[in-house]
C-alpha positions as a printed NumPy array, in Angstrom:
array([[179.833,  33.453, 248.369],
       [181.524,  31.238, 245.587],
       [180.122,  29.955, 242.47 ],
       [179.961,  26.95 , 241.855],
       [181.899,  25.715, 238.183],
       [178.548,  24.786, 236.659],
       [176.823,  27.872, 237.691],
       [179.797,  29.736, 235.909],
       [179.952,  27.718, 232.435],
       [175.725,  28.501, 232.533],
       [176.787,  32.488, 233.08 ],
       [179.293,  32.443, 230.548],
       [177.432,  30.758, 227.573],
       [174.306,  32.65 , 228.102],
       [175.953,  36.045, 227.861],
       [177.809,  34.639, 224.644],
       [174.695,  33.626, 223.322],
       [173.47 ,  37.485, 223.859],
       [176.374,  38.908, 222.286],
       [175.77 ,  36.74 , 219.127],
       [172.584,  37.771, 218.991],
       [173.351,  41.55 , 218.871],
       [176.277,  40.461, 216.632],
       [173.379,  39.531, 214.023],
       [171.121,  42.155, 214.43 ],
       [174.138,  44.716, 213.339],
       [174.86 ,  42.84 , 210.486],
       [171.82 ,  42.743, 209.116],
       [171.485,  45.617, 206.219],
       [168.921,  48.674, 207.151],
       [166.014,  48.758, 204.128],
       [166.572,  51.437, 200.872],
       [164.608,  54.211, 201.655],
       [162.765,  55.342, 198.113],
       [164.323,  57.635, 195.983],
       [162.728,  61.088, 195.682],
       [162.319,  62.014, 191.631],
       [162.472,  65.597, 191.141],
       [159.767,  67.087, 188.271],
       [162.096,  67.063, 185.484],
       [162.63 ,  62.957, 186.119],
       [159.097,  62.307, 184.919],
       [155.813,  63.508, 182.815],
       [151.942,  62.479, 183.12 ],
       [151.304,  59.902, 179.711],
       [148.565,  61.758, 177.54 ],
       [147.253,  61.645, 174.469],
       [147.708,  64.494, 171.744],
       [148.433,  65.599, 168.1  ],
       [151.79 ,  64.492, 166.758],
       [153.29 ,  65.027, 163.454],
       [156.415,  63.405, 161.461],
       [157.633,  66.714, 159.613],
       [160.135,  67.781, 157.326],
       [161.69 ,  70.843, 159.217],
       [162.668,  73.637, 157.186],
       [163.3  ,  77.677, 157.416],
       [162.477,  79.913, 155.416],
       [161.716,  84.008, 154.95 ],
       [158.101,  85.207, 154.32 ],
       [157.613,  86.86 , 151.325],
       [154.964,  89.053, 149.407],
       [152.902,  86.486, 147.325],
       [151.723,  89.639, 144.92 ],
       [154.033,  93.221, 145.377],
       [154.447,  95.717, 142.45 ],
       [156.841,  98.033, 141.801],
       [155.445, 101.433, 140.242],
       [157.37 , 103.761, 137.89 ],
       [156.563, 106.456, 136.503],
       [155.089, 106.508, 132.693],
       [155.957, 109.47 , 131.638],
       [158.156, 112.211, 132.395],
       [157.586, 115.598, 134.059],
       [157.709, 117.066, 138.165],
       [156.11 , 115.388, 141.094],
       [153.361, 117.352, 142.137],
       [151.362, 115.299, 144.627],
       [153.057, 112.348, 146.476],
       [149.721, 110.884, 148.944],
       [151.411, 108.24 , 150.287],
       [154.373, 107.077, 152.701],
       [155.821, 103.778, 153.613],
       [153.711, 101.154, 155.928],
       [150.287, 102.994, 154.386],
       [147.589, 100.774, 153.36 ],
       [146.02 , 101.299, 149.661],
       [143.367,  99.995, 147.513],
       [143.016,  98.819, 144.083],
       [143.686, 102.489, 141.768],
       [144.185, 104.436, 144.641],
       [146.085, 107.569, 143.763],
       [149.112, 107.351, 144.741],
       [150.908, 110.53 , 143.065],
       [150.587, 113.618, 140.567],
       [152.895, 113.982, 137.719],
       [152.564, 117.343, 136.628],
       [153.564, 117.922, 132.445],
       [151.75 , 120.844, 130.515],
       [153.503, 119.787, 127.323],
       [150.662, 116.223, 127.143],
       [147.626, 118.792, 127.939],
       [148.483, 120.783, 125.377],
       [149.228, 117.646, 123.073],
       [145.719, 116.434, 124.296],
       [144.283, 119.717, 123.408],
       [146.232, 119.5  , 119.682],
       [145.205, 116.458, 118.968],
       [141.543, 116.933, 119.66 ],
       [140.993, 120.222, 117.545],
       [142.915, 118.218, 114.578],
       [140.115, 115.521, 115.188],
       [137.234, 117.868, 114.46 ],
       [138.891, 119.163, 111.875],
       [139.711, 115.631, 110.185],
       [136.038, 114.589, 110.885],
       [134.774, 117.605, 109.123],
       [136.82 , 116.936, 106.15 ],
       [135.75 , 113.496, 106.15 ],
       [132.311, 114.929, 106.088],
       [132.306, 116.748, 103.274],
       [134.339, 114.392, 100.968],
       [131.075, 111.842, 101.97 ],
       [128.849, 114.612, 100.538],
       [130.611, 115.039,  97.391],
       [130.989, 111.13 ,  96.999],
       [127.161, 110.904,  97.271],
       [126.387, 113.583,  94.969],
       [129.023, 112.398,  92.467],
       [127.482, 108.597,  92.359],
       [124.38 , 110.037,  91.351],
       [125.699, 112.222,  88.53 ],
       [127.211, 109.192,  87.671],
       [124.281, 107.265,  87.62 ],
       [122.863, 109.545,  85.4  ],
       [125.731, 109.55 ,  83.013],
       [126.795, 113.076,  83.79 ],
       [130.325, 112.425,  85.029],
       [132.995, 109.287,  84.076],
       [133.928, 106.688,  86.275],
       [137.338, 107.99 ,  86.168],
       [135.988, 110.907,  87.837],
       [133.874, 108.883,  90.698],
       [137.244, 107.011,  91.078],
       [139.243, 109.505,  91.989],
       [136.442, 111.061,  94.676],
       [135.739, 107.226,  96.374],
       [139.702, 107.48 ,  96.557],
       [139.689, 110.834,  98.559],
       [137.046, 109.791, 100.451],
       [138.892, 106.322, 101.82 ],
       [141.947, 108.541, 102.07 ],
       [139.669, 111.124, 104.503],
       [138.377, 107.853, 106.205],
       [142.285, 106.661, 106.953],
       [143.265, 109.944, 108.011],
       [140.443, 110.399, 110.648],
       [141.453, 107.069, 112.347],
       [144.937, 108.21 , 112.384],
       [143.752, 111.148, 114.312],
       [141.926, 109.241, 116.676],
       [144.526, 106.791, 117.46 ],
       [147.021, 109.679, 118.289],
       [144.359, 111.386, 120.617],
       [143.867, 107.904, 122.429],
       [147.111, 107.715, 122.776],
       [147.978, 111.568, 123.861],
       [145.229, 110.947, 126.272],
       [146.369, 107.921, 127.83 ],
       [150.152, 109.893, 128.563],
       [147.717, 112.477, 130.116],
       [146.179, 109.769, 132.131],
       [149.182, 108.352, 132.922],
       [150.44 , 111.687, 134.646],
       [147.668, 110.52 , 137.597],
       [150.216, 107.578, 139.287],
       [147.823, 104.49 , 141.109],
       [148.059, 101.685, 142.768],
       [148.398,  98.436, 140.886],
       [147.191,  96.215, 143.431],
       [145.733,  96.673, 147.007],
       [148.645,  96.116, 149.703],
       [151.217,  98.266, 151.639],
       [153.222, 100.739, 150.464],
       [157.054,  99.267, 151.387],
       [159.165, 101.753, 149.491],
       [158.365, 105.564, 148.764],
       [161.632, 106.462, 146.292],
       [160.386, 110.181, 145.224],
       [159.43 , 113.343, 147.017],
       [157.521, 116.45 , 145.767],
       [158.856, 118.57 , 143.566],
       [161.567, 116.496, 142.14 ],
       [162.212, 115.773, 138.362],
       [161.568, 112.141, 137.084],
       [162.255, 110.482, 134.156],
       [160.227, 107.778, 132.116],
       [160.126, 104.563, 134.057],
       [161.878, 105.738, 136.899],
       [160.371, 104.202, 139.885],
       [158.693, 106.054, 142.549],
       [156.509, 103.165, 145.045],
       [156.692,  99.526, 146.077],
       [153.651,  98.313, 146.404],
       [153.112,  94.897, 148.551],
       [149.977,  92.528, 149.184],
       [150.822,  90.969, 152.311],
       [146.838,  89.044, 152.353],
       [148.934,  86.445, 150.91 ],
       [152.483,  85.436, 151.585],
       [154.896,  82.914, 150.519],
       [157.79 ,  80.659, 152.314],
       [160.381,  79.489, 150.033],
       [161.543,  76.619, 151.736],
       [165.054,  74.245, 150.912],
       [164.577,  70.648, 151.516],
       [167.297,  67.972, 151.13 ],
       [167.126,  65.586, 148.153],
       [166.215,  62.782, 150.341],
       [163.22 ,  64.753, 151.581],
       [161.815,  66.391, 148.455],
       [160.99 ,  63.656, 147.17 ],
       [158.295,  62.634, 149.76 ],
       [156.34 ,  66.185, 149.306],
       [153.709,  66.772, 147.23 ],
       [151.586,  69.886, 146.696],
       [148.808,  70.396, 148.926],
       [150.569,  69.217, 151.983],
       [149.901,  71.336, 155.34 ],
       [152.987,  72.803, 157.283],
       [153.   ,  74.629, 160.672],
       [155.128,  76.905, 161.604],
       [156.558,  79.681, 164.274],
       [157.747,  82.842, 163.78 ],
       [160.641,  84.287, 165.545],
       [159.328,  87.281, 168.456],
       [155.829,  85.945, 167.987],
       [153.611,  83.822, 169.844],
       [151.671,  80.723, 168.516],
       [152.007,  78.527, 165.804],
       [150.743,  79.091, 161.552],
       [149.703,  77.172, 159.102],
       [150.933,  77.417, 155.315],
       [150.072,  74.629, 151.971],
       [152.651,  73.219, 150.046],
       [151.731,  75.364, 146.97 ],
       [154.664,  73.961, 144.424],
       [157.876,  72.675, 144.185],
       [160.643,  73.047, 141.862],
       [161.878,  69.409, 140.685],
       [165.063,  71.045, 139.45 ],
       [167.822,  70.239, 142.588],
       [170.421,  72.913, 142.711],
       [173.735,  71.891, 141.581],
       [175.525,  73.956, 144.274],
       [173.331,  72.398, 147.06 ],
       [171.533,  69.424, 146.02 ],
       [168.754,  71.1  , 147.601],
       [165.014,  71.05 , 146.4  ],
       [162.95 ,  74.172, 146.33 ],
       [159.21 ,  73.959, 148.243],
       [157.142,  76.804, 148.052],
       [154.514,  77.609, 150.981],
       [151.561,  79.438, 150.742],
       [150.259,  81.477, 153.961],
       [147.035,  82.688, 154.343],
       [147.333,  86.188, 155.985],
       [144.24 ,  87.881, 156.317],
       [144.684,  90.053, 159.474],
       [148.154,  91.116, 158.545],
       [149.719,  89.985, 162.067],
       [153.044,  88.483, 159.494],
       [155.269,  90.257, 158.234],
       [157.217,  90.176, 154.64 ],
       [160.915,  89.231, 155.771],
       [160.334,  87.865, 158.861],
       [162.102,  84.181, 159.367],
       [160.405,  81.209, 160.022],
       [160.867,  77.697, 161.126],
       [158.625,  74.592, 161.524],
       [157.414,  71.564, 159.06 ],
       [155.792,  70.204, 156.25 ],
       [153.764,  67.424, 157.777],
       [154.265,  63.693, 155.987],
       [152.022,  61.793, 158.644],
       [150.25 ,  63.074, 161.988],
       [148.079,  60.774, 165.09 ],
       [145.801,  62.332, 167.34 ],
       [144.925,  59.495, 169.399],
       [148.719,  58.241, 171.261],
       [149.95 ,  58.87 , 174.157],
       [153.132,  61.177, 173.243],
       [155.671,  60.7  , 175.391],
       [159.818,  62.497, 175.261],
       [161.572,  60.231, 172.692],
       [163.842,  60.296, 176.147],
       [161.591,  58.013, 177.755],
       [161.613,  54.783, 175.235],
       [164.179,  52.708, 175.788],
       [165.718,  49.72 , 173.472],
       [163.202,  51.613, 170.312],
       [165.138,  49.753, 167.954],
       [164.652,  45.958, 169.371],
       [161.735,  45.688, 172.239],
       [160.613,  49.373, 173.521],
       [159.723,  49.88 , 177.002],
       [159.441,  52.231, 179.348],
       [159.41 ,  53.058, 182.718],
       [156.324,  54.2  , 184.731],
       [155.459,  54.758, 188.306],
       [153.306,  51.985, 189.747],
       [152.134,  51.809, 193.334],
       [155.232,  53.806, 194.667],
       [158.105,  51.189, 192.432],
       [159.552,  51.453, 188.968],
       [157.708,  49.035, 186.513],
       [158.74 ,  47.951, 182.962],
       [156.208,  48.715, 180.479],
       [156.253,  47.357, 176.803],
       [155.288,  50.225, 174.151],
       [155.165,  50.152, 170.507],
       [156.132,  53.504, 168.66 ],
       [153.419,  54.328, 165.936],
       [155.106,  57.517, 164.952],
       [158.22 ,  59.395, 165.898],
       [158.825,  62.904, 165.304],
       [162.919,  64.117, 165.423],
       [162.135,  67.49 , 164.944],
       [160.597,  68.242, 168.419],
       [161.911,  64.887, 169.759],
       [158.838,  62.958, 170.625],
       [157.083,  59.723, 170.118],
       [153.835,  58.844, 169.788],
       [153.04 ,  55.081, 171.881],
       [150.551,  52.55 , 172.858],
       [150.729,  50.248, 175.345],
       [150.149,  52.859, 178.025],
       [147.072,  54.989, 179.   ],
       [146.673,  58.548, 179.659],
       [147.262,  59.486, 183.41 ],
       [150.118,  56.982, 184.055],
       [153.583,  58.317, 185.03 ],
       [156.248,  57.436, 182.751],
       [160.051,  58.237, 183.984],
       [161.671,  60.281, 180.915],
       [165.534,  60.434, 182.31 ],
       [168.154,  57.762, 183.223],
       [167.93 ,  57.57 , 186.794],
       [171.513,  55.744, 187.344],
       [171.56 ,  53.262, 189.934],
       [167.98 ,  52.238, 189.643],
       [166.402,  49.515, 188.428],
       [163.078,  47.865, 187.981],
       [161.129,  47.222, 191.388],
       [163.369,  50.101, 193.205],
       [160.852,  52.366, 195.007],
       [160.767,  55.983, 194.502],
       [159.277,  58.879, 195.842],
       [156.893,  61.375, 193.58 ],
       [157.241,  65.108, 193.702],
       [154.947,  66.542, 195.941],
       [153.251,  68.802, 192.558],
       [152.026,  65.113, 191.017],
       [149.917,  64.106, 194.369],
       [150.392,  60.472, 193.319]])
């Protein structure tokens, strides 16, 4: 059976037509699929404390610590107490042992009742005298000369006191206690061993109160001002403490052109140490009520910020304005977005706004 020539032409053009129809469908581009963000691409907007600080380090120090030395010569006797013990206020912390000031002690006593005796009967002489005088039996040259002994008795006897205060006070002084209530940090003497006057035998710390002296740039001195709060973290310890600016030298040093802050720290429990480092911040300005976000996630901060947040499965363009910026822990406080909303924090190269994207499974959004 032939075909006829119209019957072909029809045949032809039809399956052309079907070939240029498949042609189109394979040219036609397949859809993006979305991106999947991993964790690290994003954080959950929420609202929390931030603080602009002035970082600095420093070394915690004793606010109050004493060093004791010995007062007077003579042999250790006692020595109570070793290094890292506790001790109060006048707690005995050694025994000096010297015969030589009891004996000096005992001297000096005996001489008093001896001068007071004296002293005595010179009085008794002076009163009987005045009233011989009175009565014309003796001169006044001769009541003179007793009113002098008697003032030279009464000088004598205070001499004799003085120099028993003071023999008693080197006997006193043989008894060694603590200056202050703190930790004993340094023990220098053991029993038994010779020791000179004010040779030192304890270091005595009070670690209720420490202090952070802290360098600040020229630039940044000048904003502090006493009574400022810092927070700060000490290395090989958890959580985060609080010190006052306490003072601050306004004398720059020449070598540095650094200012001096001091720090006080409140240390009741003892849990810091004297010489451990820390680091953190005297705060200038703090918010409570932003959403903080990764200074990573604003883009353009210094013409039009805006940033990127997750909205119904796409990438949408947010405005923000920054209300506080913190470059030591490298976040900024925003409004313009609410708690709860996703905000991307990294560059994601290649994407854009309105490019769909794919949430990690943790987020559930």
């Amino acid at each position: 059976m032939k075909l006829s020539l119209q019957s072909l032409i029809a045949a032809v053009t039809a399956a052309l037509i079907v070939a240029g129809c498949g042609q189109h469908e394979a040219a036609k581009p397949a859809a993006t699929p979305p991106r999947q963000l991993d964790a690290s691409d994003i954080v959950e907007a929420s609202a929390q404390p931030l603080a602009q600080t002035v970082p600095f380090t420093g070394t915690l120090k004793p606010l109050n610590e004493a060093l004791v030395a010995a007062r007077v010569e003579g042999t250790l006797a006692e020595v109570n107490v070793r290094a890292g013990q506790p001790v109060r206020l006048g707690q005995v912390l050694a025994v000096i042992a010297n015969e030589a000031l009891r004996q000096t002690v005992a001297e000096q006593e005996a001489q008093l009742t001896n001068q007071e005796a004296r002293l005595k009967l010179a009085r008794v002489k002076l009163d009987r005298q005045r009233e011989l005088f009175t009565k014309g039996f003796i001169s006044k040259l001769a009541l003179d000369e007793l009113e002098s002994d008697f003032a030279v008795q009464a000088g004598s006897l205070r001499v004799q006191q003085a120099q028993l205060k003071r023999a008693r006070e080197d006997l006193s002084d043989t008894v060694v206690r603590a200056p202050i209530a703190g930790v004993v940090f340094e023990r220098a003497k053991n029993p038994g061993e010779r020791i000179a006057r004010n040779e030192k035998l304890f270091g005595v710390a009070d670690l209720s109160e420490l202090e952070i002296a802290a360098s600040l740039p020229s630039r940044e001195g000048a904003a502090l001002s006493p009574g400022m709060r810092a927070r700060f973290t000490v290395e090989g310890m958890p959580g985060e403490f609080s010190a006052n600016v306490a003072r601050i030298n306004p004398v720059a040093s020449t070598s540095t052109r650094t200012f001096e802050a001091y720090l006080r720290v409140s240390n009741p429990d003892g849990r810091l140490k004297a010489g451990q480092f820390a680091r953190g911040g005297v705060v200038l300005h703090e918010v409570d009520d932003f959403v903080v976000l990764p200074a990573s996630a604003v883009r353009e901060r210094e013409k039009s910020p805006w940033v990127l947040v997750v909205k119904n499965g796409r990438l949408s363009r947010a405005q923000v304005k920054v209300e506080l910026e913190s470059e030591a822990d490298r976040r900024v406080a925003v409004s313009g977005i609410v708690p709860g909303q996703t905000v991307v924090t990294t560059e994601l190269i290649g994407m854009k706004e309105g490019d769909a994207v794919k949430l990690p499974l943790a987020t559930g959004k």
